[in-house]
VOKOL-691930 format. One record per residue (C-alpha): z, x, y; residue in one letter. Coordinates in steps of 0.05 Angstrom, whole numbers, plus 5000, padded with zeros to 4 digits. Each point is the difference from the previous one (the first is absolute). Example, Ala and Ser with C-alpha at 12.3 -4.5 7.8 and 13.67 -1.06 7.14 Angstrom:
BEGIN
515652464910a498750275069s
! end
This chain:
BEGIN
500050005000x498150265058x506250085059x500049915071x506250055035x501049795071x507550095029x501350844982x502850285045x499350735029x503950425062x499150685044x505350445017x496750005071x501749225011x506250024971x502350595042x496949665065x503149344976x506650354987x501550315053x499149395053x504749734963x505250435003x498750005076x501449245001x506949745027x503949724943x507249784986x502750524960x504249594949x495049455001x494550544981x505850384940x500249314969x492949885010x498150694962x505749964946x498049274977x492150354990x502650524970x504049604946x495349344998x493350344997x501650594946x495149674958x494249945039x501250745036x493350374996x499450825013x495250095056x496950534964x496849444953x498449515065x496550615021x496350154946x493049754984x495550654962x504750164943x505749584965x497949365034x493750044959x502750174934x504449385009x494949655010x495550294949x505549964944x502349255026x493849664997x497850005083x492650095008x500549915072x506449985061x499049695064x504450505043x503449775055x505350195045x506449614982x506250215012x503649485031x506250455025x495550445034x493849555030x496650355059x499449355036x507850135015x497250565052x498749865060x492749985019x498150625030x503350294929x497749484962x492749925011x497750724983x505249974945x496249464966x493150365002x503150604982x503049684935x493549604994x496750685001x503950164939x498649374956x492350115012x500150684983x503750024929x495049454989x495050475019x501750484957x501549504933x495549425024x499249824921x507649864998x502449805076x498149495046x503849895065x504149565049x501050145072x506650035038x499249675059x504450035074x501049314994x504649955064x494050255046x495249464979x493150165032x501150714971x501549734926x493449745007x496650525016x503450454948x498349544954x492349985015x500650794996x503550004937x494949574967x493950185036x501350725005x504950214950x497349404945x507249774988x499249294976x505249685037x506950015018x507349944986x505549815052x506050114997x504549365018x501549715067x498250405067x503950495034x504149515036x501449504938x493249665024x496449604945x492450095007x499049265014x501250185078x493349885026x499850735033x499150334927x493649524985x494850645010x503050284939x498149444962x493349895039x498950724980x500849824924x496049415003x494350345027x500050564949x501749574949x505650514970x507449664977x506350105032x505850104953x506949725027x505350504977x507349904999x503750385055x508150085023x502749315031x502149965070x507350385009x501649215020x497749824935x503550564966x506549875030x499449264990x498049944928x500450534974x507150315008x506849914981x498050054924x504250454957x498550484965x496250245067x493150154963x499349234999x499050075071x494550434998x496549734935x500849345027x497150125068x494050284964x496650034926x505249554979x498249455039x499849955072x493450435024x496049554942x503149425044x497950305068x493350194969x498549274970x501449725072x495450475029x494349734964x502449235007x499850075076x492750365001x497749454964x505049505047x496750295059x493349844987x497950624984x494349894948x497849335035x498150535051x497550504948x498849744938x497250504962x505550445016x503550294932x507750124987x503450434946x507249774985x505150414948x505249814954x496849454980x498549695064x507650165026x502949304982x494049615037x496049704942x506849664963x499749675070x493749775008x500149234985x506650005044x496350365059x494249454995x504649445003x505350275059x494350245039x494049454996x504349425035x502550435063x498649805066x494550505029x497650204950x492350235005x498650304931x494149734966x502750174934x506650024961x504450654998x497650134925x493049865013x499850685052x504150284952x496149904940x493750215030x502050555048x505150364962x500050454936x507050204965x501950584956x506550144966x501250705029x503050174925x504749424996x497349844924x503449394999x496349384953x502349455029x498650155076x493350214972x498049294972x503049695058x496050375047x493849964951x501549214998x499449965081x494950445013x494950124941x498150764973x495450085058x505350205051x504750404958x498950745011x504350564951x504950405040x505350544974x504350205061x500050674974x502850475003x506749435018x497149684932x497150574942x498149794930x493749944959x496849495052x494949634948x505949774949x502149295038x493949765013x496550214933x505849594966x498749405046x498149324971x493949915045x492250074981x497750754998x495149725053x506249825047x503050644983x493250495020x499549515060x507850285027x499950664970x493850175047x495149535007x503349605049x501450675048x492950204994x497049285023x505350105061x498750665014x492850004996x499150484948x494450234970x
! end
C-alpha cells in the first residue's frame, strides 16, 4: 500500500533559537511562569521530542520511514510551543521564509520522499499571503499549515485575515488548521487547579483543550461565511476533525434557526465539502467509522504526527474493515487529487 502522510512535523535550530530567545526577553510573572514550566515538564514527558530528530530530515527520518511503511511525508513546521507567528512582525515575517526556505529545500534534495507545508506570519495578513504565493509558486510547497489562533488570541474569521484565504483559493493549495497553546485566559481558567500539576499542562493541550480550540476555529470559518465567499477553498483538520464532526447534526440544528443568519447551507454541508480530516496517529476505530460515517472516504487523508506519534504507519489502516478501494483512496489517493499530483 502505498503511504502518504500529511501532518510530520520537522524544526531548525535557527527558529528555535530566534523563537527562544524573544521569549526569554518577554515580561513574565516569575512563579506564574515556575508552575507553568514544571506542569510541562511533568504532563508532557510522553510526548517530549529531542530537537535533534525535529531537525532531522536526510538520515534517520528516512529509515523510519523506510522501515515503517511511509512512502511519502508532508513536512511542515509544527511545533506549537515554538510557532514563529508568536514574533513580532519585523522577526516574524523573514522568519517564516527563512523556515519556508528549509522545507523546500530537504524536499529538494529527497523530492521522491518529502513534500511540503508552509509556515505562514499569520498575524501580518497581507504578508501571509504573499509568503504563501512564494512558497507555492516559487518554492512548490503545496500548501500550508497554521499554527492556531493569531498572535493576539485572534481567530482567523476577523475579516482582516481574509487575503490568506483569498490567497489559497486562488492557488487552489489547502490550509491545515493545527492545534496551538490556548490563551493564558484560557489556561488559567480551565485548565488549572488540577492535581497532580501535569494535568494542567496535558489538559490545556494534547489532552484535550487545543483539539477544542482547534475544532472552534474551523466552526467559525465556516460560521463566517467563509466558503460562501470562496467555495472552492480546501481545509485540513487533525485528530479526527478535533471534536467537530461528533457535532455536526447539533451544529445544523443550533445554527439554521438563528436570527441573521445568511448562510446558504447548513454547518455540515461546508463542512463536508470543504474540509478533509486525518487522524494525526490517533489509531483509534471507533472515531474512525464515525468520522468515515459523516464524511465518506473521499475527505479522509492519513496523518502520523510523527515524530509526537512513531510506529509502523500502514498497520491501522491495513487492519481496517473498509474496501481496499477506501483504504488506497486515504492512504494516498485522496492527497494526490488535493494536491494536484501527478
Amino acid at each position: 500500500m502505498k503511504l502518504i502522510t500529511t501532518e510530520e512535523h520537522m524544526s531548525t535550530a535557527f527558529a528555535n533559537k530566534e523563537i527562544t530567545d524573544y521569549l526569554k526577553q518577554q515580561p513574565s510573572d516569575p512563579k506564574k511562569m515556575a508552575e507553568f514550566g514544571q506542569s510541562f515538564a511533568e504532563g508532557l514527558k510522553a510526548y517530549a521530542v529531542d530537537p535533534a530528530v525535529m531537525q532531522d530530515v536526510d538520515d534517520k527520518r528516512i529509515r523510519y520511514m523506510n522501515e515503517n511503511g511511509i512512502d511519502m511525508q508532508i513536512l511542515s513546521y509544527g511545533d506549537s510551543v515554538t510557532n514563529p507567528d508568536i514574533l513580532p512582525g519585523e522577526q516574524s515575517i523573514p522568519l517564516t521564509q527563512k523556515i519556508n526556505d528549509a522545507i523546500a529545500e530537504a524536499v529538494k534534495r529527497h523530492p521522491d520522499r518529502y513534500l511540503g507545508f508552509a509556515t505562514l506570519p499569520v498575524s501580518e495578513p497581507v504578508a501571509a499571503a504573499k509568503e504563501l504565493k512564494r512558497a507555492v509558486t516559487k518554492l512548490g510547497l503545496k500548501g500550508a499549515l497554521i499554527l492556531g489562533t493569531a498572535r493576539n488570541n485572534e481567530f482567523l474569521d476577523a475579516p482582516k485575515f481574509m487575503p490568506i484565504f483569498e490567497m489559497a483559493a486562488e492557488l487552489d493549495v489547502p490550509l491545515y488548521m493545527h492545534p496551538s497553546l490556548p490563551s493564558e485566559t484560557i489556561r488559567d481558567n480551565y485548565y488549572s487547579g488540577m492535581q497532580p500539576i501535569g494535568f494542567n499542562a496535558i489538559m490545556s493541550t494534547p489532552g484535550w483543550g487545543w483539539h477544542m480550540e482547534a475544532g472552534l476555529h474551523v466552526t467559525r470559518l465556516i460560521l463566517s461565511g467563509l466558503f460562501d465567499k470562496l467555495p472552492n477553498l480546501k481545509l485540513i483538520s487533525g485528530h479526527w476533525g478535533e471534536f467537530v464532526p461528533y457535532f455536526l447534526e447539533r451544529l445544523d440544528e443550533a445554527t439554521t434557526p438563528v436570527a441573521g443568519n445568511t448562510l446558504k447551507h447548513p454547518v455540515s454541508y461546508y463542512y463536508k465539502k470543504n474540509v478533509y480530516i486525518t487522524p494525526s496517529g490517533m489509531y483509534t476505530w471507533p472515531q474512525m467509522q464515525l468520522v468515515l460515517s459523516e464524511m465518506g472516504a473521499d475527505h479522509v487523508l492519513w496523518a502520523q504526527d510523527y515524530p509526537y506519534v512513531k510506529g509502523n504507519a500502514q498497520d491501522f489502516l491495513s487492519q481496517t474493515p473498509i474496501s481496499d478501494q477506501d483504504k488506497d483512496k486515504i492512504a494516498h489517493e485522496n492527497v494526490e487529487k488535493l494536491l494536484h499530483l501527478s
